[in-house]
PDB file with one MODEL, atoms N, CA, C and O in Angstrom:
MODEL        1
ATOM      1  N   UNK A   1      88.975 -85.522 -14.790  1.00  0.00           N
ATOM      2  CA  UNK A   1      89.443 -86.747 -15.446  1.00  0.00           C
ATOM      3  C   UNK A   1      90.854 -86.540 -16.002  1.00  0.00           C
ATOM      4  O   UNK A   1      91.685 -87.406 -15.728  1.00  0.00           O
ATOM      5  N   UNK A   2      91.250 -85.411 -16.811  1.00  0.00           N
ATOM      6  CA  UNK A   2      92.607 -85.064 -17.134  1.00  0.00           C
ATOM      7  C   UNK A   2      93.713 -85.158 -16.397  1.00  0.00           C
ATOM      8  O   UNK A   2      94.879 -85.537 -16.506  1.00  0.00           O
ATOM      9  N   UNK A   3      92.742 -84.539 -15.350  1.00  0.00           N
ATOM     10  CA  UNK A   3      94.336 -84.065 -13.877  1.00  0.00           C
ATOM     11  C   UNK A   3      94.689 -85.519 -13.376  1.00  0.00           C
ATOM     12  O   UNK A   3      95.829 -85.931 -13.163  1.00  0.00           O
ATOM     13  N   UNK A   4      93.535 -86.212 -13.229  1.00  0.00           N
ATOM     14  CA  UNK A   4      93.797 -87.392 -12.766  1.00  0.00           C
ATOM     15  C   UNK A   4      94.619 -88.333 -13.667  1.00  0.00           C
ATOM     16  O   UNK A   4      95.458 -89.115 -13.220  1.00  0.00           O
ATOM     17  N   UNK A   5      94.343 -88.210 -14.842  1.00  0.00           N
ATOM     18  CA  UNK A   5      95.672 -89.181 -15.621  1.00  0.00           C
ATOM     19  C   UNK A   5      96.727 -88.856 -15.727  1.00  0.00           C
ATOM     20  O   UNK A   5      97.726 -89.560 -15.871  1.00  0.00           O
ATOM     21  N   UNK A   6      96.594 -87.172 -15.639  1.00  0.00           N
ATOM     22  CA  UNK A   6      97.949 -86.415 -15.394  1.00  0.00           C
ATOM     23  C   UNK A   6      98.925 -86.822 -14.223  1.00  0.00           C
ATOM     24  O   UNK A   6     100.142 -86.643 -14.175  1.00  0.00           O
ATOM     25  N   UNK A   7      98.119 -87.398 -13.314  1.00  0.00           N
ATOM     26  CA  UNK A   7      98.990 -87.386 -11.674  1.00  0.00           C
ATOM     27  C   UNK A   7      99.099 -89.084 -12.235  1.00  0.00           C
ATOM     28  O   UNK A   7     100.261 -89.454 -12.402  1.00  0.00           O
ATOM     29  N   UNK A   8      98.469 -89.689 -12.409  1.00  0.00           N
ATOM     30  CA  UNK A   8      98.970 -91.321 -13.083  1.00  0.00           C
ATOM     31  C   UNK A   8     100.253 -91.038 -13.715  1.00  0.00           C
ATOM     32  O   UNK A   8     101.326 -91.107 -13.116  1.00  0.00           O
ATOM     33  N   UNK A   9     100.114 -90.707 -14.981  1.00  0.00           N
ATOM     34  CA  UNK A   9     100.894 -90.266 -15.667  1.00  0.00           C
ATOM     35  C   UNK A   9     102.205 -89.968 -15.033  1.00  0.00           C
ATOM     36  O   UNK A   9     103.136 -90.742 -15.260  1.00  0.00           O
ATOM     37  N   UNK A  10     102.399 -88.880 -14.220  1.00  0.00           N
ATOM     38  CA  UNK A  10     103.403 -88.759 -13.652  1.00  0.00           C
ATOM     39  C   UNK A  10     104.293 -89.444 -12.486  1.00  0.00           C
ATOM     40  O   UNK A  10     105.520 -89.428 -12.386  1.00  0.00           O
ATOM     41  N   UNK A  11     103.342 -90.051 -11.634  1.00  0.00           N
ATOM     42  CA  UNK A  11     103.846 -90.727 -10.841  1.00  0.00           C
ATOM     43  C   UNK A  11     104.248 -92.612 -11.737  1.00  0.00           C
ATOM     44  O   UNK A  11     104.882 -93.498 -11.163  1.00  0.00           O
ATOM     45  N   UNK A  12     103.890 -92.685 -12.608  1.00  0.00           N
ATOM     46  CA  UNK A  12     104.348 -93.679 -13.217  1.00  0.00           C
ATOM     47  C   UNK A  12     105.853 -93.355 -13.778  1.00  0.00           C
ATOM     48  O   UNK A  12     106.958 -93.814 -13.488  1.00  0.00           O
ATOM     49  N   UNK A  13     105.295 -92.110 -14.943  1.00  0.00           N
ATOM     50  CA  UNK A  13     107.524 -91.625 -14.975  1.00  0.00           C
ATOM     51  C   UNK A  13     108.026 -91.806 -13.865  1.00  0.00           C
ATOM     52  O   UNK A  13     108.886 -92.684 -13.912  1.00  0.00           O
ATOM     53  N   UNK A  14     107.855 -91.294 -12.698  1.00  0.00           N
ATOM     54  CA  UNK A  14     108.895 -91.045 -11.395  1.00  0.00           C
ATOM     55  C   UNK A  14     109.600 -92.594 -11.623  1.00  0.00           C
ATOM     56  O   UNK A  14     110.713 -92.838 -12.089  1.00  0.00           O
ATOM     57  N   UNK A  15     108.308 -93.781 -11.014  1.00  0.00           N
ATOM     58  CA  UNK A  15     108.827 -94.619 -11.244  1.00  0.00           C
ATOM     59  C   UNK A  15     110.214 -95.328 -12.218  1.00  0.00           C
ATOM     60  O   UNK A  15     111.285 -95.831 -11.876  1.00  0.00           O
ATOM     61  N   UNK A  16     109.798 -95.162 -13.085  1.00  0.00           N
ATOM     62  CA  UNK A  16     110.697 -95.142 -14.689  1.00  0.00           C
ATOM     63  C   UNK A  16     111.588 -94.684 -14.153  1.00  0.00           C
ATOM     64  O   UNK A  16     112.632 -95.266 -13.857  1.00  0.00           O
ATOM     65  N   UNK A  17     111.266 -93.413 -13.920  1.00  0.00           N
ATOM     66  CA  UNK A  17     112.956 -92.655 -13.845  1.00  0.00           C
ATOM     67  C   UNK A  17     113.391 -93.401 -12.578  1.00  0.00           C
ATOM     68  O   UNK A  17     114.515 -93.891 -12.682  1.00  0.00           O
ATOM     69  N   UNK A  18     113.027 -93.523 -11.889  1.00  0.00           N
ATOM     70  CA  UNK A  18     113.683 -94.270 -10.768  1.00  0.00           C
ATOM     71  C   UNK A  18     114.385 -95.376 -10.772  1.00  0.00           C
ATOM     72  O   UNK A  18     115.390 -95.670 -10.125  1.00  0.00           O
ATOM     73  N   UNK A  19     113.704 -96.047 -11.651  1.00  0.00           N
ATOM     74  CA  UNK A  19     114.474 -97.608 -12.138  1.00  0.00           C
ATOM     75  C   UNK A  19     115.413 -97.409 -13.198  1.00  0.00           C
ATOM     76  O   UNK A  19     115.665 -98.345 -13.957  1.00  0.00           O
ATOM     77  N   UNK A  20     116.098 -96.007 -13.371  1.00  0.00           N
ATOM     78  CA  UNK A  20     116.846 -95.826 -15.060  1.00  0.00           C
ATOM     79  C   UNK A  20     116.581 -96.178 -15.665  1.00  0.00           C
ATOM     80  O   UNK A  20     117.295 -97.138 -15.957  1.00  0.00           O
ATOM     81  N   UNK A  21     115.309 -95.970 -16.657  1.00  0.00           N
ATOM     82  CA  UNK A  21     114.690 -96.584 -17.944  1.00  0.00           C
ATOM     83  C   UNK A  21     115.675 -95.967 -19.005  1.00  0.00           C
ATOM     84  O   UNK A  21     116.370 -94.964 -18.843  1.00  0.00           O
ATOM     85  N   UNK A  22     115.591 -96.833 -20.216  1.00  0.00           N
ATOM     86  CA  UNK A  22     116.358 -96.452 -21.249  1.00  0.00           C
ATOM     87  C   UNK A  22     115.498 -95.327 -22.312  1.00  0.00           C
ATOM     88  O   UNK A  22     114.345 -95.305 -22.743  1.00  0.00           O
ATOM     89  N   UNK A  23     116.449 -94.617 -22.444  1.00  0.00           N
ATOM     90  CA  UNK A  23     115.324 -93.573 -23.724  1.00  0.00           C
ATOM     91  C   UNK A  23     114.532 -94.755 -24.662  1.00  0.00           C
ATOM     92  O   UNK A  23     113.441 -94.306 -25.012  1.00  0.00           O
ATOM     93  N   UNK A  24     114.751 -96.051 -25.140  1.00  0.00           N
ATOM     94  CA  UNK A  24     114.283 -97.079 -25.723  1.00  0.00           C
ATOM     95  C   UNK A  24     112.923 -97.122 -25.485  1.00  0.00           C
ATOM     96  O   UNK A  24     112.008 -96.979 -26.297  1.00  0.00           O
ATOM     97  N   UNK A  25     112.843 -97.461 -23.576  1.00  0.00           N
ATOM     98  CA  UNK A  25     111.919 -97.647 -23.049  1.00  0.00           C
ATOM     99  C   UNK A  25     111.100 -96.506 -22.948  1.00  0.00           C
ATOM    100  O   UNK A  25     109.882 -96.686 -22.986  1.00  0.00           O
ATOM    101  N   UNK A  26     111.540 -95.374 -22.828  1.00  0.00           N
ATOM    102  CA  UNK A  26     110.702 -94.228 -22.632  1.00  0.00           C
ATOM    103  C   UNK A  26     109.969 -94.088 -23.315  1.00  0.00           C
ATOM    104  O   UNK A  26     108.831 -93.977 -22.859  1.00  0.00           O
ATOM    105  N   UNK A  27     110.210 -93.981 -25.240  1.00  0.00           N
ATOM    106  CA  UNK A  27     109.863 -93.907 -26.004  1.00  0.00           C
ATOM    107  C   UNK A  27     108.631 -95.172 -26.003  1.00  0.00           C
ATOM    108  O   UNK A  27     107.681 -94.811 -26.697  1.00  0.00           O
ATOM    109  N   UNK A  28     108.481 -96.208 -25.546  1.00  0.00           N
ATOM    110  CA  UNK A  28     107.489 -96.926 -25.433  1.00  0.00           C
ATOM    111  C   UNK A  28     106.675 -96.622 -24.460  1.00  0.00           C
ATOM    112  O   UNK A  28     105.461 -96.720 -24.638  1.00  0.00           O
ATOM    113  N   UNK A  29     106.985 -96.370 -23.748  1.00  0.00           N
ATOM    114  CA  UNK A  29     106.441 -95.379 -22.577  1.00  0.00           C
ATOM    115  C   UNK A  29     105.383 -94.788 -23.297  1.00  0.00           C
ATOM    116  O   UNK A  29     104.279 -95.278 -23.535  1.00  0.00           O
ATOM    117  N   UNK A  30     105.912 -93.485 -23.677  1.00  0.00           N
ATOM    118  CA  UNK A  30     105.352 -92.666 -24.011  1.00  0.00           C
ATOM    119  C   UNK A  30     104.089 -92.805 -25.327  1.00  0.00           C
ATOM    120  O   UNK A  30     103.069 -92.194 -25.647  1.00  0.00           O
ATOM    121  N   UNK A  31     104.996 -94.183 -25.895  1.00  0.00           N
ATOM    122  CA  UNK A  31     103.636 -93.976 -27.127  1.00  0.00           C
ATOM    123  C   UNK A  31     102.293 -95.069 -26.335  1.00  0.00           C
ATOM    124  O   UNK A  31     101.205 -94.873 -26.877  1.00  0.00           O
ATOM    125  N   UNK A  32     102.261 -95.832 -25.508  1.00  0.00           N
ATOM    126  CA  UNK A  32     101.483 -96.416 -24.515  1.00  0.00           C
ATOM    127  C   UNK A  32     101.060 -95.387 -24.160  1.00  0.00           C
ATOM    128  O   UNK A  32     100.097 -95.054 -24.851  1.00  0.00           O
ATOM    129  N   UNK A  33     101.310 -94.682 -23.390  1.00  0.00           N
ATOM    130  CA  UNK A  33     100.256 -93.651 -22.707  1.00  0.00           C
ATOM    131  C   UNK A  33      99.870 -92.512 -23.799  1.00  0.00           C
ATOM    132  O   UNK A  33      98.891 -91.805 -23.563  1.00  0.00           O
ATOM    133  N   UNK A  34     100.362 -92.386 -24.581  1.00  0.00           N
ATOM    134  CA  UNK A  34      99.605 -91.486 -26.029  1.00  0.00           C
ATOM    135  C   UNK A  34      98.827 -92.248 -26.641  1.00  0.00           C
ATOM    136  O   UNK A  34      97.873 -91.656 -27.145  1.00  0.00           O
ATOM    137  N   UNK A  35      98.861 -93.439 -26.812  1.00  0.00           N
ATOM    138  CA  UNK A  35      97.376 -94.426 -27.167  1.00  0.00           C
ATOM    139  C   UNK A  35      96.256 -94.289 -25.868  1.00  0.00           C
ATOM    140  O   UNK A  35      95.088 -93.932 -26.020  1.00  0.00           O
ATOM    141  N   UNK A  36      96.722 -94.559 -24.899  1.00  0.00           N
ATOM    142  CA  UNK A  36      95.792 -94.791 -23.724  1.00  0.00           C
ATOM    143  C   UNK A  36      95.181 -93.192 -23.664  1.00  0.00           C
ATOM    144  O   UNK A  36      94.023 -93.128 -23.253  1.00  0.00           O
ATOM    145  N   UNK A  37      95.656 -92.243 -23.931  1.00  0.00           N
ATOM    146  CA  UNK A  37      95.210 -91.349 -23.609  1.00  0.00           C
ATOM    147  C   UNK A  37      94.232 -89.854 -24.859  1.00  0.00           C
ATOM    148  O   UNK A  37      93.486 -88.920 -24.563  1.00  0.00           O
ATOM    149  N   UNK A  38      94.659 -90.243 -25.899  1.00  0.00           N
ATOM    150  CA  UNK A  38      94.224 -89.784 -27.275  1.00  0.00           C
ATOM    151  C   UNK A  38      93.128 -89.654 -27.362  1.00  0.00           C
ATOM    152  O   UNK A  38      92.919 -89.063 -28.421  1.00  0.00           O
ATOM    153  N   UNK A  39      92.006 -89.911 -26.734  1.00  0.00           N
ATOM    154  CA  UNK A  39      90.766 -89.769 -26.325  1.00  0.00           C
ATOM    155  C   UNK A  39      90.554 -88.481 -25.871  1.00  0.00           C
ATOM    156  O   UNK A  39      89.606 -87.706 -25.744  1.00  0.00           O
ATOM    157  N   UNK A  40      91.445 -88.500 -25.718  1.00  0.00           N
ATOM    158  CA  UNK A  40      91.533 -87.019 -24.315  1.00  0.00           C
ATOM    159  C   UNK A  40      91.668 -85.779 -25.148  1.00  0.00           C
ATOM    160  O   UNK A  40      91.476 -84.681 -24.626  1.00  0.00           O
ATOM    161  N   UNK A  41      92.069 -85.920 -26.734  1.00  0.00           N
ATOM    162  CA  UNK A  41      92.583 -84.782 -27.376  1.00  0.00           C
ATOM    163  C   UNK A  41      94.423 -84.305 -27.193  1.00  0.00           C
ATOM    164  O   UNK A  41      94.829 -83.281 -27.743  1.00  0.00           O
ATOM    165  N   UNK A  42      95.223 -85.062 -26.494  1.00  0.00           N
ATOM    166  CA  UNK A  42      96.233 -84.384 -26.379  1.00  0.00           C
ATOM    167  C   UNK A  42      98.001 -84.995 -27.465  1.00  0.00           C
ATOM    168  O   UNK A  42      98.440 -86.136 -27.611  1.00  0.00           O
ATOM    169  N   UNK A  43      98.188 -84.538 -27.646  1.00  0.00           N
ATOM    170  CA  UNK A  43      99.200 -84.268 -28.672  1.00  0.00           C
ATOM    171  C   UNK A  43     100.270 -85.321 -28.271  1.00  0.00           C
ATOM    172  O   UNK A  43     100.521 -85.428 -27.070  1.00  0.00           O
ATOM    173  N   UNK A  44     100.995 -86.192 -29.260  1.00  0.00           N
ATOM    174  CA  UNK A  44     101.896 -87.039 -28.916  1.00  0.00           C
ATOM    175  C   UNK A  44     103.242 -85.953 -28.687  1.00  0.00           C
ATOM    176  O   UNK A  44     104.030 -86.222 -27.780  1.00  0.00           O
ATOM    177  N   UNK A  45     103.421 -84.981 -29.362  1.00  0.00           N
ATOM    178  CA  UNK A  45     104.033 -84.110 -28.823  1.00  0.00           C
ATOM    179  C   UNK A  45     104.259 -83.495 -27.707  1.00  0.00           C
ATOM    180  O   UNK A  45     105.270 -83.326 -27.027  1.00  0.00           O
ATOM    181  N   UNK A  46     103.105 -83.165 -27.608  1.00  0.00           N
ATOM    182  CA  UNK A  46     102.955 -82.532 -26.034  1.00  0.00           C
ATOM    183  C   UNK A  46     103.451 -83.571 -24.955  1.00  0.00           C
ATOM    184  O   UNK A  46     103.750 -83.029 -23.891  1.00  0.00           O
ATOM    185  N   UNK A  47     103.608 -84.945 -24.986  1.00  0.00           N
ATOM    186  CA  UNK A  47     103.607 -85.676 -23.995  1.00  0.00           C
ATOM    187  C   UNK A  47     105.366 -86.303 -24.305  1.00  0.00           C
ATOM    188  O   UNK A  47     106.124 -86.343 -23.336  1.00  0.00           O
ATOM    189  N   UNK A  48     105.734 -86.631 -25.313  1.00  0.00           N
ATOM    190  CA  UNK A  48     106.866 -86.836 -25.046  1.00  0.00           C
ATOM    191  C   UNK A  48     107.658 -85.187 -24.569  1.00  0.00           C
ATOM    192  O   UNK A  48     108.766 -85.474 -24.118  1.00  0.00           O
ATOM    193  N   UNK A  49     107.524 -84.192 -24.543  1.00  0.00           N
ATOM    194  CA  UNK A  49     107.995 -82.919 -23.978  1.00  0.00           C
ATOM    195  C   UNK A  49     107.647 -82.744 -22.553  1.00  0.00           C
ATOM    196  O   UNK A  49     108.243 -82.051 -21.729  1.00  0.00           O
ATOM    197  N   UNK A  50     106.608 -83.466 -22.385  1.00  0.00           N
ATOM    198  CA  UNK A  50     106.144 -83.698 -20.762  1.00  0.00           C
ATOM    199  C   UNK A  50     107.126 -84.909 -20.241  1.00  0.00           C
ATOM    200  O   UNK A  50     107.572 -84.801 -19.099  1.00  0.00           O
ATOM    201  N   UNK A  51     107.422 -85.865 -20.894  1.00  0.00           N
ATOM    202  CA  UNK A  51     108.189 -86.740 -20.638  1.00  0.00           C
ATOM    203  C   UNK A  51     109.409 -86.381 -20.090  1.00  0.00           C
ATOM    204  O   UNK A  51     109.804 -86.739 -18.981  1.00  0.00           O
ATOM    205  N   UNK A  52     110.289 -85.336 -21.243  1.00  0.00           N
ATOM    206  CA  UNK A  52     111.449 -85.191 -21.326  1.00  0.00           C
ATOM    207  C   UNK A  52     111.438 -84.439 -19.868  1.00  0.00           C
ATOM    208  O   UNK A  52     112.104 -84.866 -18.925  1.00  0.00           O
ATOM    209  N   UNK A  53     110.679 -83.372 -19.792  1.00  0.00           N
ATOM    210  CA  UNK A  53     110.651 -82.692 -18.422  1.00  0.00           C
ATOM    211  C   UNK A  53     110.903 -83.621 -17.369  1.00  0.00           C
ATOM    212  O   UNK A  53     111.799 -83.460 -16.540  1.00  0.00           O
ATOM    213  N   UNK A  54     110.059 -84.670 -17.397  1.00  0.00           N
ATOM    214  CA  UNK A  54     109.924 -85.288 -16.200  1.00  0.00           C
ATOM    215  C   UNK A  54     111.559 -86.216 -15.921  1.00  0.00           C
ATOM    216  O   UNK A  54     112.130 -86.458 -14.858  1.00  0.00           O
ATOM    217  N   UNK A  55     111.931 -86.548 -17.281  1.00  0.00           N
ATOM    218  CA  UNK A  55     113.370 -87.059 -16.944  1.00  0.00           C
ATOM    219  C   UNK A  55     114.244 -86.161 -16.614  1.00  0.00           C
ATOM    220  O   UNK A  55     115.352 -86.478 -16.181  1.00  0.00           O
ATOM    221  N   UNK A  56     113.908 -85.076 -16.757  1.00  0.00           N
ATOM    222  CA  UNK A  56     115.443 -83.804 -16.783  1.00  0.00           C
ATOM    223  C   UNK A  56     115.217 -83.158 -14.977  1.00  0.00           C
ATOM    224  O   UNK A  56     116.089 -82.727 -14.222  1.00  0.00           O
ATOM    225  N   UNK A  57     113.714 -83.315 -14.730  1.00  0.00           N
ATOM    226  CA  UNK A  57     113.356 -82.885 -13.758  1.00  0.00           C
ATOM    227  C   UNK A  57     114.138 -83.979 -11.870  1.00  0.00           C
ATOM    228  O   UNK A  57     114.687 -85.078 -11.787  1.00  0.00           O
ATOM    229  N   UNK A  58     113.833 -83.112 -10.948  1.00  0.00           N
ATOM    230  CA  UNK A  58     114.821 -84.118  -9.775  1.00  0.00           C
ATOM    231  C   UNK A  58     115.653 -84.929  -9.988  1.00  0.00           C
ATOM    232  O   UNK A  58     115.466 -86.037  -9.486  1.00  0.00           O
ATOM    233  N   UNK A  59     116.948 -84.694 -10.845  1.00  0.00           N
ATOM    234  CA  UNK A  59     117.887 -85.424 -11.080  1.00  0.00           C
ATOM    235  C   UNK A  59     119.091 -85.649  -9.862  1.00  0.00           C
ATOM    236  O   UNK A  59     120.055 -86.385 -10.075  1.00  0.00           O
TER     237      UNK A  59
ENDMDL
END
């Protein structure tokens, strides 16, 4: 169940990043899928740092 929101998760950033989202937007981004996902146990921290990766990442 994790991995699988994990691969959501990520292929949704790609998107984002693809369309040049604004750090504005990211930041909404990110707290949307830290609500949607908080169930899960995982850290709003942890995910905007997963975030940032994913923007810094295939540039």
């Amino acid at each position: 169940m994790f991995m699988k929101q994990m691969q959501i998760i990520t292929s949704e950033m790609r998107q984002f990043k693809n369309s040049r989202m604004s750090p504005e937007q990211g930041e909404t981004f990110c707290n949307s899928q830290y609500y949607a996902m908080q169930e899960d146990g995982l850290s709003k921290g942890w995910l905007k740092n997963f975030y940032s990766h994913m923007m810094q990442s295939n540039s």
